[in-house]
N, C-alpha and C positions, 0 to 999 in steps of 0.2 A: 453348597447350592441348596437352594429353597424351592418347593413346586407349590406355583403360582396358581391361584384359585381361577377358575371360567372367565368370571368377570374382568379380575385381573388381566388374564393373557387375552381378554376382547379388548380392554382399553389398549395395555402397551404397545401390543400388533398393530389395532387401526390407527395407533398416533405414530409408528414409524413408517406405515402404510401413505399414510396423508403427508407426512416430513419426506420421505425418500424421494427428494430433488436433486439432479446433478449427477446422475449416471453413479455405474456403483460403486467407486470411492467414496462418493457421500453415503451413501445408501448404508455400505459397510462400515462408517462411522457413524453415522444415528443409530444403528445395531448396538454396537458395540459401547454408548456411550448407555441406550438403555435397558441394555440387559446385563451389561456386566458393570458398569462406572456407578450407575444410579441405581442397580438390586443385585442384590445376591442370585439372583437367577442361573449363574454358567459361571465355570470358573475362567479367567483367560486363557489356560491351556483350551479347553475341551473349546472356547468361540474359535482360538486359532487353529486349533484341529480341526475342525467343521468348515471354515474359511479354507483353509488348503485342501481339504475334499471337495468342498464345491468349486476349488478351479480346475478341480483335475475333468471335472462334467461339464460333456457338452450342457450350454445354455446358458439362461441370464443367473451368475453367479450370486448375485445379493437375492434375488428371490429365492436360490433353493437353498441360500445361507439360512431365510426368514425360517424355509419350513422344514431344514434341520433342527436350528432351535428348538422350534416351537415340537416337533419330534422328541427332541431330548427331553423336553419336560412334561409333556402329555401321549406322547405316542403317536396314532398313525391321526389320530382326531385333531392334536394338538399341531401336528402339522400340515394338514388342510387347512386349522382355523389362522396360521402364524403365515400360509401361503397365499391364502385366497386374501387374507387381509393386507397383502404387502401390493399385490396387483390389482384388485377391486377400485380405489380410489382413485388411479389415475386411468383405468379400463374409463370408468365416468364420466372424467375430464375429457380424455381422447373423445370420448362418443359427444361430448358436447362441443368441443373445440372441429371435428369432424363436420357436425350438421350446422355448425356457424362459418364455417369458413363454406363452403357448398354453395350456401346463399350469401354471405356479405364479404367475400374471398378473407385477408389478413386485418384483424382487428389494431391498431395500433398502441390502444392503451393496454393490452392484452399484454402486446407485446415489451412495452416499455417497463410494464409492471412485472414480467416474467426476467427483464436484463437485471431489474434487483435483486429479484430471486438469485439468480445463476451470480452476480454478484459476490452476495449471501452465503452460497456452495460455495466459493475460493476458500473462504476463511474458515466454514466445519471442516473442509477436505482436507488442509494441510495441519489445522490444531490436533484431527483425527489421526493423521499422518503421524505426525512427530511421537503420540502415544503409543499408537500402534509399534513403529520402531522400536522405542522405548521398550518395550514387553518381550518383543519376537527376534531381537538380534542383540544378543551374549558374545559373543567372540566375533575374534576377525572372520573366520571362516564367514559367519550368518551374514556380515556386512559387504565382504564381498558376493554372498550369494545374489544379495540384496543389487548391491551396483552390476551385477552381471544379469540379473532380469529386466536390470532399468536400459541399462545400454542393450541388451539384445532387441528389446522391443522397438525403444526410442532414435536410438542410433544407426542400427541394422534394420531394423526391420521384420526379426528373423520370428516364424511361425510361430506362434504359442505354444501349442503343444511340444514342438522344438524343448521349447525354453523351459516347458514342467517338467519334460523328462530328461532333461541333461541335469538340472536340479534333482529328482529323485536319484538318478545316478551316482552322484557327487555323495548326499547326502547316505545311501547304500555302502560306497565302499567306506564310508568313514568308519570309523572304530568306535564302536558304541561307550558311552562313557559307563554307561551300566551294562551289567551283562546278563542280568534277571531281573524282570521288574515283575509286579503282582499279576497272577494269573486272573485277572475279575472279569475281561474282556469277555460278550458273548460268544459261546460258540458256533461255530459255523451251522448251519440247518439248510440243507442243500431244498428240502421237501417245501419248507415254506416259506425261501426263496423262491423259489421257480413259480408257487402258488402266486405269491405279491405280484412277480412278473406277466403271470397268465392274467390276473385280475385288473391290474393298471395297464396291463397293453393293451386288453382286452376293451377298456374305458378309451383308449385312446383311439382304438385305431376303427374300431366296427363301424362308430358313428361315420367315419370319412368312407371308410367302405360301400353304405348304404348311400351316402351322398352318389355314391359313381353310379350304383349300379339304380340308382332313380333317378339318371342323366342330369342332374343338377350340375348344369356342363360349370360354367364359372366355381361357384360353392364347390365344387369336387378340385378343381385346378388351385383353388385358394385354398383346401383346406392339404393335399398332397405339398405343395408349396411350400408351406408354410412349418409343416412337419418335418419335409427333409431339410429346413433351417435348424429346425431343433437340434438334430442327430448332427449337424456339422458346425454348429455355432460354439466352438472351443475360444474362448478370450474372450467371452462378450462377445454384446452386438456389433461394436466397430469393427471386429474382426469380419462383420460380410454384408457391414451396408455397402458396399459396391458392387458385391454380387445380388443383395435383391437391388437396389437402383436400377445395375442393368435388366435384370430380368423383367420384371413389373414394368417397365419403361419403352427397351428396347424390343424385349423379346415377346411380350403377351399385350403391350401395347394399353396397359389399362389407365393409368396416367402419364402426363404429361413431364417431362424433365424439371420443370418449374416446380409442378407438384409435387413431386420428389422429394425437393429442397426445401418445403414449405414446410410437409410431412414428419421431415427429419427436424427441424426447427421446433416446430412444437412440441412433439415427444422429448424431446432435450428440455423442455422446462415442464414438463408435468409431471406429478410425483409418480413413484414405481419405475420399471425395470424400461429402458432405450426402446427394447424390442416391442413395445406399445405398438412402433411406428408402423408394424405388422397390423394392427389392430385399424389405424385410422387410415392407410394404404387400402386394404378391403374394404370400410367403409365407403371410403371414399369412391371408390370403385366401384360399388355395388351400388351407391347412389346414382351414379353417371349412369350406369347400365340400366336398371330397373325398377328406381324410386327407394320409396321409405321402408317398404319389407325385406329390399333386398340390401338395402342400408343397415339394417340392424343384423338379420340372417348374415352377412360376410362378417359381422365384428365378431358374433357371437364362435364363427368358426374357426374366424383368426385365434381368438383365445386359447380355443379349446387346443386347436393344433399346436399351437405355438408354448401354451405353459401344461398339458397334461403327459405331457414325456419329464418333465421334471418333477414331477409327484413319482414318479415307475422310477427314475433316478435312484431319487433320495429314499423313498418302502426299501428301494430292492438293497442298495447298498448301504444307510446311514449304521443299519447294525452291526457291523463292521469296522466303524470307524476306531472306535475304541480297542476293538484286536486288534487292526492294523499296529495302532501308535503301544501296545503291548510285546509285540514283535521286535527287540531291538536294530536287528537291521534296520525292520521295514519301518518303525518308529521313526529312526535318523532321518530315512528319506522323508518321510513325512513332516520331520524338524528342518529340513534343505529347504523342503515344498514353500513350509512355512516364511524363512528367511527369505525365499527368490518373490512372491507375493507382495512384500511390503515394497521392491523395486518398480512389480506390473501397477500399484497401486498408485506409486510416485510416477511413472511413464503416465497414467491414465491423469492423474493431476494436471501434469504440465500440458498436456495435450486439451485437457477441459481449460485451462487457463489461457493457452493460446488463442483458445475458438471463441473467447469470452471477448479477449478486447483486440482481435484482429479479425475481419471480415473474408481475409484471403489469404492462405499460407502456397509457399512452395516447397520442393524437395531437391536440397543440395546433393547431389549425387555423385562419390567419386571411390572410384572400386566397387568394396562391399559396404561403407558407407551413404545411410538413407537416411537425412535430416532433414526434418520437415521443420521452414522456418518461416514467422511469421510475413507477410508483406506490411512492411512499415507505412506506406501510402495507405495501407486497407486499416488503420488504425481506428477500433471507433472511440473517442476521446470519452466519452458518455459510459462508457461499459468500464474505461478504465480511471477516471473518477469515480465508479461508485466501488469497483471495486478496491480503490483506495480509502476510500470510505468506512466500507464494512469493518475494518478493526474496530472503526470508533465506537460505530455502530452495535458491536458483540461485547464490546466493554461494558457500553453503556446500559446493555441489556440484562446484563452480569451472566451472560452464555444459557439464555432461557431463548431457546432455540425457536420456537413458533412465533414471540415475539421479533424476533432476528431478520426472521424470512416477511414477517408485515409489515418492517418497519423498512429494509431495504427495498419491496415492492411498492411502498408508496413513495420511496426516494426515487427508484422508476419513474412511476409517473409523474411525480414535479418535477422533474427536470426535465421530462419532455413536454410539459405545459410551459414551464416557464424555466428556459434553458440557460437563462444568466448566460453569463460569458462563455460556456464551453461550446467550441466548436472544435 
């Protein structure tokens, strides 16, 4: 590994920052193709070690992967500037896709231009796939680990954290292949742990504090809200858009079910981490209520709430990560983690593939059995030509990734100009 100059970790960050389309399969494939494929920056152990510590954390795992990274190779600065950069660019977009839809509701060509993109995603997500595998599953054991995190998620159903810790477990009792590995791992520092802890809680939580207690009724409800997402969001954000859906919707009543689905649509194509949708829900919300200051004041709170428990995360525990995986037990687990990961990543695929070219899925249900299958009627024909498309498209591009995502968004939009025969 090589440590990357200022400049350096501004450009690479803000260009996976600007590239992270497609929820975090992709997101942990643009990672992974430019800090470790295209530099010397991380070896692939220590990205897949950081990758199975940030799913063991609540929150949006590809962002606190960014500002691990960016941790490992600058420290607590290098990871502010690898985190803020991975969510800043699509923070942006949200707030403009936000105060455009407000006033002209669903843009079209926005939209059609955004179905190439997501297109675009199929084909980084599964090339990224197959590498990743590649690297992270050595024996049968890793491959079943692998197929028992796919089918637990996609098949059953079953809890994420479920599924991390029967993996650690697994990965625990197995018999370490080494039985001493090099002592280099930091040592534990209980004094300035608890300090990072006092200092990043302290960032997180005062500001919402002073929201309550200067009646800022809405701003204090969105920014408590939005927190206690943070602290329960274990598997990504699909793990509890139904629970803000219902909440925001049914229970505090601030948008409409329509808008919901709108919400959720747009943050699916804008770069950075799902849980945006947090970001353009308060907006959105604060629009309705109390105009343009309260419009930017709910985005600004949503952020805060929703990505500064992931900085106190990754301070308090990234230095650690390296004992843990020095640990042989605790290493192994750590090697399971990694192995059952590459399954949640193929679950999270098939699932972003499905939403791509079907409009409406259902769930076949029988026992413990929960398959959610496409509705064939809900087919949109247009999503699934380009996504047959995009091979040609990556080929042709010779896998220069920015050209990929321009070229399949302008295949968006002509074909929704001029739709030739696909119906």
């Amino acid at each position: 590994m090589s440590q990357p100059s200022w400049p350096e970790m501004f450009r690479v960050f803000g260009r996976i920052g600007v590239l992270s389309f497609g929820g975090p399969a992709a997101q942990i494939a643009v990672m992974h193709k430019e800090l470790v494929e295209d530099r010397p920056w991380l070896s692939e152990e220590s990205f897949l070690r950081g990758l199975s510590f940030c799913m063991l954390l609540p929150g949006p795992e590809a962002m606190q992967l960014a500002t691990y990274t960016g941790w490992r190779m600058r420290g607590t600065p290098g990871g502010l500037l690898a985190g803020l950069l991975f969510v800043l660019p699509g923070a942006a977009v949200i707030s403009l896709l936000a105060w455009l839809y407000a006033q002209y509701g669903t843009l079209p060509a926005v939209q059609s231009a955004f179905l190439g993109i997501k297109a675009a995603v199929v084909v980084i997500i599964l090339q990224a796939l197959r590498r990743l595998a590649g690297k992270a599953l050595h024996d049968t054991l890793d491959w079943m680990l692998a197929g028992f995190g796919f089918a637990a998620l996609f098949l059953f159903n079953l809890p994420f954290p479920v599924v991390v810790l029967a993996a650690a477990i697994t990965g625990y009792m197995r018999k370490a292949a080494v039985s001493e590995r090099p002592a280099s791992a930091a040592p534990f520092r209980a004094v300035g742990t608890l300090q990072t802890i006092a200092v990043w809680g302290s960032l997180w939580l005062l500001p919402l504090i002073a929201l309550s207690l200067s009646g800022a009724g809405f701003l204090a409800d969105a920014g408590w809200f939005f927190s206690k997402l943070a602290v329960v969001t274990f598997g990504g954000a699909y793990a509890v858009l139904a629970y803000i859906s219902q909440t925001v919707v049914s229970q505090f009543g601030w948008i409409t079910a329509g808008q919901m689905i709108d919400a959720l649509g747009l943050a699916e194509t804008t770069p950075g981490p799902l849980i945006l949708v947090t970001q353009f829900v308060a907006m959105l919300s604060g629009l309705l209520q109390g105009g343009l200051g309260l419009f930017l004041a709910a985005g600004a709170v949503a952020l805060w709430a929703t990505f500064m428990p992931c900085f106190l995360w990754i301070f308090a525990a990234a230095p650690y990560v390296e004992r843990i995986a020095a640990h042989p037990r605790l290493g192994m687990a750590l090697k399971a983690v990694t192995a059952t990961v590459a399954g949640v990543i193929l679950n999270l695929s098939v699932w972003f593939l499905i939403h791509v070219g079907f409009a409406e899925t259902q769930v076949f249900e029988a026992g413990i059995l929960h398959l959610p299958l496409p509705l064939w009627n809900s087919m949109n024909t247009t999503a699934v030509f380009l996504v047959l498309l995009a091979p040609l498209a990556a080929w042709m591009v010779r896998g220069n990734m920015l050209l990929l995502l321009a070229v399949m968004a302008a295949a968006g939009v002509a074909i929704a100009e001029f739709p030739f025969a696909i119906s």
